[in-house]
Predicted model as a PDB file, atoms N, CA, C, CB and O in Angstrom, pLDDT in the B-factor column:
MODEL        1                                                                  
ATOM      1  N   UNK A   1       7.714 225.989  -1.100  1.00 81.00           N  
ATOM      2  CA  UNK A   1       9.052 225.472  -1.274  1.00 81.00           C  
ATOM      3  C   UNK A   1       9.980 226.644  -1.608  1.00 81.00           C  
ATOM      4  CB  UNK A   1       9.091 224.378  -2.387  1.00 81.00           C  
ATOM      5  O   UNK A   1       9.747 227.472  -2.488  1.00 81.00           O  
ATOM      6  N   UNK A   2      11.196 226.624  -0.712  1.00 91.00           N  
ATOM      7  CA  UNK A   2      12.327 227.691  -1.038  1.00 91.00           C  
ATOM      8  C   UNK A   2      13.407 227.532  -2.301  1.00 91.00           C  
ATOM      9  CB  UNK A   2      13.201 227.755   0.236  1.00 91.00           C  
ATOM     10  O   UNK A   2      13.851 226.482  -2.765  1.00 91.00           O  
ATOM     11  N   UNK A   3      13.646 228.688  -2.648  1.00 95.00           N  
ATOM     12  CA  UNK A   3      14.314 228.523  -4.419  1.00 95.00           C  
ATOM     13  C   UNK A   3      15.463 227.372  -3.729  1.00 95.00           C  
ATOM     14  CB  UNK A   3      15.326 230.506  -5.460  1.00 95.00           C  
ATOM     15  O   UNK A   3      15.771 226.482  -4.521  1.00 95.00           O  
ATOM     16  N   UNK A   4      16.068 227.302  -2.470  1.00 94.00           N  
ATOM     17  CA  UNK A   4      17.076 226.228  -2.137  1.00 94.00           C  
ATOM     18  C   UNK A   4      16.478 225.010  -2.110  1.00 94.00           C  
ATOM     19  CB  UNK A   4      17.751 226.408  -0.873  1.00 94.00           C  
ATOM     20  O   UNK A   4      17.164 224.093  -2.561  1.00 94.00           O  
ATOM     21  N   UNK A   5      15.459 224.756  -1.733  1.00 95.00           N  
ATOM     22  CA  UNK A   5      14.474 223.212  -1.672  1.00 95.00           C  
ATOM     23  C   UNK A   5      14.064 222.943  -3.185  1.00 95.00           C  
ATOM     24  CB  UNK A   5      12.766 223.364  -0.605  1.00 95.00           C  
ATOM     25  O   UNK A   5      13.881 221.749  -3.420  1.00 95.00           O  
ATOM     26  N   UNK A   6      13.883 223.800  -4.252  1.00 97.00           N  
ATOM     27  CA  UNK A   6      13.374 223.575  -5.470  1.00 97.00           C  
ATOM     28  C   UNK A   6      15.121 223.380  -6.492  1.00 97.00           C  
ATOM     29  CB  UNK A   6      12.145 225.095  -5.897  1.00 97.00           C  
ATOM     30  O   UNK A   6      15.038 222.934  -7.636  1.00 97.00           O  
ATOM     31  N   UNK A   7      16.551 223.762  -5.912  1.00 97.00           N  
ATOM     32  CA  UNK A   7      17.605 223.342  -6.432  1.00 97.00           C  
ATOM     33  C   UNK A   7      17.498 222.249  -5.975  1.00 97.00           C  
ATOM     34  CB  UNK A   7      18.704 223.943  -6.278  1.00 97.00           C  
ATOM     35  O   UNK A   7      17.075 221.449  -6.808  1.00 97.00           O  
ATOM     36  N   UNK A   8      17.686 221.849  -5.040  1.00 98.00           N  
ATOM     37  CA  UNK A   8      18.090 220.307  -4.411  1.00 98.00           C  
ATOM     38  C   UNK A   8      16.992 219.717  -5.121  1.00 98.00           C  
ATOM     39  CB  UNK A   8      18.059 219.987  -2.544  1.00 98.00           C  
ATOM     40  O   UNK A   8      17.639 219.399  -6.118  1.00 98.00           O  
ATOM     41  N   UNK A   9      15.416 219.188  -5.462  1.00 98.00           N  
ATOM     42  CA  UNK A   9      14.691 218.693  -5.802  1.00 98.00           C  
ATOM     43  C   UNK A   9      15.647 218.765  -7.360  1.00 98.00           C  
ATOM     44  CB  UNK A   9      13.298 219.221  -5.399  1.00 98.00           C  
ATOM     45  O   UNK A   9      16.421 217.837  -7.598  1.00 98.00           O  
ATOM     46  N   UNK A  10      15.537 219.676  -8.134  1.00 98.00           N  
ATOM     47  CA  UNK A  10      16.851 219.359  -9.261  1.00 98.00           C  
ATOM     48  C   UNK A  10      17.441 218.601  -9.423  1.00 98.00           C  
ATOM     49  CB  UNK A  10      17.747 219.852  -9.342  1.00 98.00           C  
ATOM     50  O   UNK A  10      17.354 217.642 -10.191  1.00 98.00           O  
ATOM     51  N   UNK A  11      18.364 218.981  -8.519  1.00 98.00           N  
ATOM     52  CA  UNK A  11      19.451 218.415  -8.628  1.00 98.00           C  
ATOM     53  C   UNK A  11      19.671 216.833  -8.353  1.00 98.00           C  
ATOM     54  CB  UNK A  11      20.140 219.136  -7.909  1.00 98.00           C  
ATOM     55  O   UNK A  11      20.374 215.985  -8.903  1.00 98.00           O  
ATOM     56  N   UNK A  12      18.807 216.804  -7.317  1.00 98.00           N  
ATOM     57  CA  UNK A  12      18.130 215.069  -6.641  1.00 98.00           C  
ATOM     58  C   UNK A  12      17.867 214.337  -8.213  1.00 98.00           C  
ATOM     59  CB  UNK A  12      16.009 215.203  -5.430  1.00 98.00           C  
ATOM     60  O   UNK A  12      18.461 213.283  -8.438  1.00 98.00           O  
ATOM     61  N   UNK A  13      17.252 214.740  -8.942  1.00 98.00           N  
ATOM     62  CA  UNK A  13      16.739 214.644 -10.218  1.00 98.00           C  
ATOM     63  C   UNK A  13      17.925 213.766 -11.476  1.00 98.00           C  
ATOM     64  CB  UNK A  13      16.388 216.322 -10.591  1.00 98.00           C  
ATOM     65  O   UNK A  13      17.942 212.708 -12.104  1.00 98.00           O  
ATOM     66  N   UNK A  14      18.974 215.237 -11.276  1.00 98.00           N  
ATOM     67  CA  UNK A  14      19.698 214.975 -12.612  1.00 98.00           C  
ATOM     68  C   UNK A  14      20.876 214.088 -11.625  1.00 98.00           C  
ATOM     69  CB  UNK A  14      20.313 216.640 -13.710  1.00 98.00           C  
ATOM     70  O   UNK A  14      21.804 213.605 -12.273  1.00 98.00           O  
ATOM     71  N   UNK A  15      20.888 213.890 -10.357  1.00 98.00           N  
ATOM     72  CA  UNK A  15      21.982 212.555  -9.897  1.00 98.00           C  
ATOM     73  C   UNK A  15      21.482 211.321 -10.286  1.00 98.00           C  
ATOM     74  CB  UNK A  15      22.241 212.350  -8.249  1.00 98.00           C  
ATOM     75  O   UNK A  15      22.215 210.405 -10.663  1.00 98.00           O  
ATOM     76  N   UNK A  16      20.239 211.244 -10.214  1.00 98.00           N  
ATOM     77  CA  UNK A  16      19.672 210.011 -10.654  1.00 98.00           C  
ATOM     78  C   UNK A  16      19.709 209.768 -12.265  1.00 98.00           C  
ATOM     79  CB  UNK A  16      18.234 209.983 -10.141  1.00 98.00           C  
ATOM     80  O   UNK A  16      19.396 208.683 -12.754  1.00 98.00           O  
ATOM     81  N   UNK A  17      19.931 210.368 -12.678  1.00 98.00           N  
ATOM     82  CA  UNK A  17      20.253 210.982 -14.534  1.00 98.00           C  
ATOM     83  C   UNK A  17      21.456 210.379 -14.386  1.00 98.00           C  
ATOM     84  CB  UNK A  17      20.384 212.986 -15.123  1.00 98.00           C  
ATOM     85  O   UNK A  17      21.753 209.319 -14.938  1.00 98.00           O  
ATOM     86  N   UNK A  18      22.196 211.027 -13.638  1.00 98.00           N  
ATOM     87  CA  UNK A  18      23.926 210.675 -13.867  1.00 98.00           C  
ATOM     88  C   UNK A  18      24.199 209.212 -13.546  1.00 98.00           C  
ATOM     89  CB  UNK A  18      25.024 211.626 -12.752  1.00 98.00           C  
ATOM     90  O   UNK A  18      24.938 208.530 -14.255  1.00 98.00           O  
ATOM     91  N   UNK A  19      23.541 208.709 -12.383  1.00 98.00           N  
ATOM     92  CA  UNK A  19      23.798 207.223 -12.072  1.00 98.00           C  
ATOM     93  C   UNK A  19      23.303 206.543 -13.047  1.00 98.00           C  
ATOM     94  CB  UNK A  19      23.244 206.690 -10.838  1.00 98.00           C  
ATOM     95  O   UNK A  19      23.965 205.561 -13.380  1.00 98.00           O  
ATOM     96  N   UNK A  20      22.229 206.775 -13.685  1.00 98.00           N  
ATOM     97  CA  UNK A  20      21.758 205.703 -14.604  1.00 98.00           C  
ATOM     98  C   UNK A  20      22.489 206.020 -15.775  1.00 98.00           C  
ATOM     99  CB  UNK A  20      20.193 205.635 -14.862  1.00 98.00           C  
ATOM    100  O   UNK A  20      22.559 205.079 -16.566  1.00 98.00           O  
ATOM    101  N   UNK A  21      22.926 206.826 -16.043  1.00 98.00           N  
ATOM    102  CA  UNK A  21      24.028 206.980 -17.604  1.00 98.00           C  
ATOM    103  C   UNK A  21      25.343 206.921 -17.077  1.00 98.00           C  
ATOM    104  CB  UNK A  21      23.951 208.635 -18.619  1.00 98.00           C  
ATOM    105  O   UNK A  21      26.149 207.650 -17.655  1.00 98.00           O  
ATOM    106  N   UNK A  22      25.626 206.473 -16.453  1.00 97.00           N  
ATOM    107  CA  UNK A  22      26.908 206.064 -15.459  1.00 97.00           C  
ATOM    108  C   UNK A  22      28.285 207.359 -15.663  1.00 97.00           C  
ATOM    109  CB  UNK A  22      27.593 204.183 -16.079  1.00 97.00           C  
ATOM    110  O   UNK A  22      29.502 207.245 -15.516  1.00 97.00           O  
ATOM    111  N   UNK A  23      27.548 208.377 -15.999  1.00 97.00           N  
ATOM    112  CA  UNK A  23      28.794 209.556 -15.746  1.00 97.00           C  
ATOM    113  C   UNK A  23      28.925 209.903 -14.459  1.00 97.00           C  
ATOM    114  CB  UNK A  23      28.596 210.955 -16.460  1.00 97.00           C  
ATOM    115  O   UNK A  23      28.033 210.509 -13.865  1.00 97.00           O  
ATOM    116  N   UNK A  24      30.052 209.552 -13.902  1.00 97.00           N  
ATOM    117  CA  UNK A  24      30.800 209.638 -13.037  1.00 97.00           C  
ATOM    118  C   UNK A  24      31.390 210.787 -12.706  1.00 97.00           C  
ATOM    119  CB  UNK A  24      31.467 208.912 -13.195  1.00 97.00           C  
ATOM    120  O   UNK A  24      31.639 211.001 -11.520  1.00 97.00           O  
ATOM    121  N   UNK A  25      31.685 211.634 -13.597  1.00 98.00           N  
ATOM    122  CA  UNK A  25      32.531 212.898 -13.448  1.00 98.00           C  
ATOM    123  C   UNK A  25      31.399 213.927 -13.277  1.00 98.00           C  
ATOM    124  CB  UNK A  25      33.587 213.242 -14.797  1.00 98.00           C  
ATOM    125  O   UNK A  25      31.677 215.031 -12.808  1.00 98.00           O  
ATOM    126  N   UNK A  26      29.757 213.532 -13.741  1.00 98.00           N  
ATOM    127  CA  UNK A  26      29.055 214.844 -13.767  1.00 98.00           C  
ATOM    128  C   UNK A  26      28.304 214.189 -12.307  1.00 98.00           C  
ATOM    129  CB  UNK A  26      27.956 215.334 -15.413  1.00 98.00           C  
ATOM    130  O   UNK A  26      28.409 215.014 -11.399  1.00 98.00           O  
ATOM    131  N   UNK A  27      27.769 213.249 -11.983  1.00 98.00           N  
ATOM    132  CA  UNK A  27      27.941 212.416 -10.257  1.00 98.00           C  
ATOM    133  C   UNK A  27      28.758 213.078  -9.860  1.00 98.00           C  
ATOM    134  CB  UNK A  27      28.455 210.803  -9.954  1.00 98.00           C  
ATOM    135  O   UNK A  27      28.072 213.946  -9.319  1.00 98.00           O  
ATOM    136  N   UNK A  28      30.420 213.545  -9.592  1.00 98.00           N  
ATOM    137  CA  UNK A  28      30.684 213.571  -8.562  1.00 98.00           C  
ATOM    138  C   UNK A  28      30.424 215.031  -8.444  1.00 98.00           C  
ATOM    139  CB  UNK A  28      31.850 212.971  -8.269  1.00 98.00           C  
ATOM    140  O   UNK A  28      30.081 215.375  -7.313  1.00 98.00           O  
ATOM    141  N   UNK A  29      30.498 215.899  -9.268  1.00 98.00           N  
ATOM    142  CA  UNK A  29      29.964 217.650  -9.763  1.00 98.00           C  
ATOM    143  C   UNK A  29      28.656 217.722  -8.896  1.00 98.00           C  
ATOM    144  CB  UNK A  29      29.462 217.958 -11.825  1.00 98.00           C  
ATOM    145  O   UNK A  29      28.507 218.580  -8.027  1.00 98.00           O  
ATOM    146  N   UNK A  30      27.712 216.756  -9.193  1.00 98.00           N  
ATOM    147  CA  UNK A  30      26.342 216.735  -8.816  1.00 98.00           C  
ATOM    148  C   UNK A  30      26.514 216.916  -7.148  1.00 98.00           C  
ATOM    149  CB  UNK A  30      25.530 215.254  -9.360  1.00 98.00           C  
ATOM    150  O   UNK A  30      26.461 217.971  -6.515  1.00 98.00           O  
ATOM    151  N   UNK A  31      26.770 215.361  -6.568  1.00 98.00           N  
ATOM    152  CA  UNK A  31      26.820 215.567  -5.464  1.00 98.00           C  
ATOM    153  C   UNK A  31      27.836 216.177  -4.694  1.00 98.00           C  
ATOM    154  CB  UNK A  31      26.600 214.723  -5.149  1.00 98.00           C  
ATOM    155  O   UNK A  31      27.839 215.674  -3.571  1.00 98.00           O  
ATOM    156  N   UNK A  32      28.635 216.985  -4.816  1.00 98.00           N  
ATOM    157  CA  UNK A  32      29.279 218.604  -4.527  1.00 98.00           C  
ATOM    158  C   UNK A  32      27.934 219.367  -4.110  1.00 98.00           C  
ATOM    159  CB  UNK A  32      30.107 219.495  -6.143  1.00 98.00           C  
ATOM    160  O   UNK A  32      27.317 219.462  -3.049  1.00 98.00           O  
ATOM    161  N   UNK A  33      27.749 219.860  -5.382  1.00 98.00           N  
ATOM    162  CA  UNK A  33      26.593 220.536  -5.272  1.00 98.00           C  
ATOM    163  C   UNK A  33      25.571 220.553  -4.272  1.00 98.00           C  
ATOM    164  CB  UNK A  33      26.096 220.304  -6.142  1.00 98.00           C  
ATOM    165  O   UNK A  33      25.240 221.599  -3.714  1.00 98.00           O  
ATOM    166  N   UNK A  34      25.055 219.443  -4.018  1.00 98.00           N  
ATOM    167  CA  UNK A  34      23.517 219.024  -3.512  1.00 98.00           C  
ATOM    168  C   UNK A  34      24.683 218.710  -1.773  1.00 98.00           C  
ATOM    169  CB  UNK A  34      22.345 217.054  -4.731  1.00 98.00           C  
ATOM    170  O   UNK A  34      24.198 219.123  -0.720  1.00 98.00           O  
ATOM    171  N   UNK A  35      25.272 218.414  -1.756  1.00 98.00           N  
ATOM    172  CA  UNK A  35      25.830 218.771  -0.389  1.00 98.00           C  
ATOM    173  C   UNK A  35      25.833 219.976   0.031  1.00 98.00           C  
ATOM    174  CB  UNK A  35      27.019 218.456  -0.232  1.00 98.00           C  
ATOM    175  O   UNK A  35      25.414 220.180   1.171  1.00 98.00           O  
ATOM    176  N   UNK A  36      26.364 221.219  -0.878  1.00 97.00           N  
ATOM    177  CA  UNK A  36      26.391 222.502  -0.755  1.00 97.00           C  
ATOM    178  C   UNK A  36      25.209 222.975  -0.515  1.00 97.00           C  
ATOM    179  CB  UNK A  36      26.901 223.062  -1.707  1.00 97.00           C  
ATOM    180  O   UNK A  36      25.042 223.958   0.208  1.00 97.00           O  
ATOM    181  N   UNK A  37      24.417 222.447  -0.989  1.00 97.00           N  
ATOM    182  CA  UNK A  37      22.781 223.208  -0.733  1.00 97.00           C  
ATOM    183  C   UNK A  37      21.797 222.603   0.480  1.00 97.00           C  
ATOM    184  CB  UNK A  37      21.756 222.960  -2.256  1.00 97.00           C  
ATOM    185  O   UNK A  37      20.674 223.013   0.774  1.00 97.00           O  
ATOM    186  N   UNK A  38      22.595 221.433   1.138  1.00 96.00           N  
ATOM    187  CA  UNK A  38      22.088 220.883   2.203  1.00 96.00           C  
ATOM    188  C   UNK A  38      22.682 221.492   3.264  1.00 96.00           C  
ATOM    189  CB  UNK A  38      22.197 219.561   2.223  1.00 96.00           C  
ATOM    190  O   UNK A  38      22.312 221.221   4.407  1.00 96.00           O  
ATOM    191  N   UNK A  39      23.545 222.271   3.050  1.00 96.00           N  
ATOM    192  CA  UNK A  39      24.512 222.740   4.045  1.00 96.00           C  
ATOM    193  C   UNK A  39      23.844 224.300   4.381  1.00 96.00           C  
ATOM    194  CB  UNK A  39      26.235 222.740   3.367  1.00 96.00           C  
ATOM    195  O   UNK A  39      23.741 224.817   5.493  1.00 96.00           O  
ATOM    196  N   UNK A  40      23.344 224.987   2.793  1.00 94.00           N  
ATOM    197  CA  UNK A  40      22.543 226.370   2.977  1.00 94.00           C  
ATOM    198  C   UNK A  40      21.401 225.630   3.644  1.00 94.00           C  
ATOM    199  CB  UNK A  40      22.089 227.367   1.456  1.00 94.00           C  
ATOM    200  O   UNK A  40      20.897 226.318   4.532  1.00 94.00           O  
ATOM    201  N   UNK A  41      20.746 224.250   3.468  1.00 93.00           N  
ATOM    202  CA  UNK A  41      19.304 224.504   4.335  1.00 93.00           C  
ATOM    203  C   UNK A  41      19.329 224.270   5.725  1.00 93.00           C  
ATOM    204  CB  UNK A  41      18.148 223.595   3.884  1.00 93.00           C  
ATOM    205  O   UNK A  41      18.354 224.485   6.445  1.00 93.00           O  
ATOM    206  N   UNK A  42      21.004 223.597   6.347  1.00 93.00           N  
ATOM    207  CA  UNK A  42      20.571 223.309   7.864  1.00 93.00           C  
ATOM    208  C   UNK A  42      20.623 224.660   8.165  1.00 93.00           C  
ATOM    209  CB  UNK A  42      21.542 222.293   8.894  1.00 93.00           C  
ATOM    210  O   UNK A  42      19.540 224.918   8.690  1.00 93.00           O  
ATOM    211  N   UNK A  43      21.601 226.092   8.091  1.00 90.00           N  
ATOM    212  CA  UNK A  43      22.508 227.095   8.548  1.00 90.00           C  
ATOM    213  C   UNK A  43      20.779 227.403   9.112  1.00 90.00           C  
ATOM    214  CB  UNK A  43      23.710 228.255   7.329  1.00 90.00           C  
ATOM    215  O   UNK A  43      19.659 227.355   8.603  1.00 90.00           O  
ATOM    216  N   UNK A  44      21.513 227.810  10.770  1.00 85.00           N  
ATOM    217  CA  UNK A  44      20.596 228.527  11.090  1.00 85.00           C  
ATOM    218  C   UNK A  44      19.745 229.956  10.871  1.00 85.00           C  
ATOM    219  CB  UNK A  44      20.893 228.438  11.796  1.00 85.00           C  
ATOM    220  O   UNK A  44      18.952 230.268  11.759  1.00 85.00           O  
ATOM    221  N   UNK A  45      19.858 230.602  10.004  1.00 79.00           N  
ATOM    222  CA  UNK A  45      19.414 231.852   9.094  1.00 79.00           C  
ATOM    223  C   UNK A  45      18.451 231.021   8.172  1.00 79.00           C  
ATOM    224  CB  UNK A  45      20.794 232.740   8.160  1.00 79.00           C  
ATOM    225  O   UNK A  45      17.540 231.793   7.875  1.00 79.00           O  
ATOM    226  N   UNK A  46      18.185 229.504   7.442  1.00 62.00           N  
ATOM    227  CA  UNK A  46      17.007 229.314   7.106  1.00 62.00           C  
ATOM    228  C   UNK A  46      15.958 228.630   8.052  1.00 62.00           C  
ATOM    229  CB  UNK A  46      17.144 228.721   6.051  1.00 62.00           C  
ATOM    230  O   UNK A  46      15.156 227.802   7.618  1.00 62.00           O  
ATOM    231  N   UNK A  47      16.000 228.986   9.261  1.00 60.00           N  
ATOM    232  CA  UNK A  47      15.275 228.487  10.256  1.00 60.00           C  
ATOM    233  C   UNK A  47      14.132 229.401  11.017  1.00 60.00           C  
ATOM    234  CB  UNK A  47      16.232 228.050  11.129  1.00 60.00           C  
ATOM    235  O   UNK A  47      13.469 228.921  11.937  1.00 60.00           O  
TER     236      UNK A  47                                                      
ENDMDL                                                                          
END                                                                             
């Protein structure tokens, strides 16, 4: 697993943290994020 596949596994983590404690403001921070790092794993340079 790449240090980018082991953030997203994280981060996958603490959204589910945030939905169930219903913070909303650190949700929408979260998924920013975990978009951003789905975006480093399509780019063709991790292929």
């Amino acid at each position: 697993m790449t240090s980018l596949e082991q953030a997203l596994a994280s981060i996958l983590e603490l959204i589910e943290k945030a939905r169930a404690a219903g913070n909303t403001l650190v949700l929408a921070a979260l998924m920013q994020r975990k978009d951003t790092i789905c975006a480093a794993l399509a780019a063709p340079e991790q292929h």
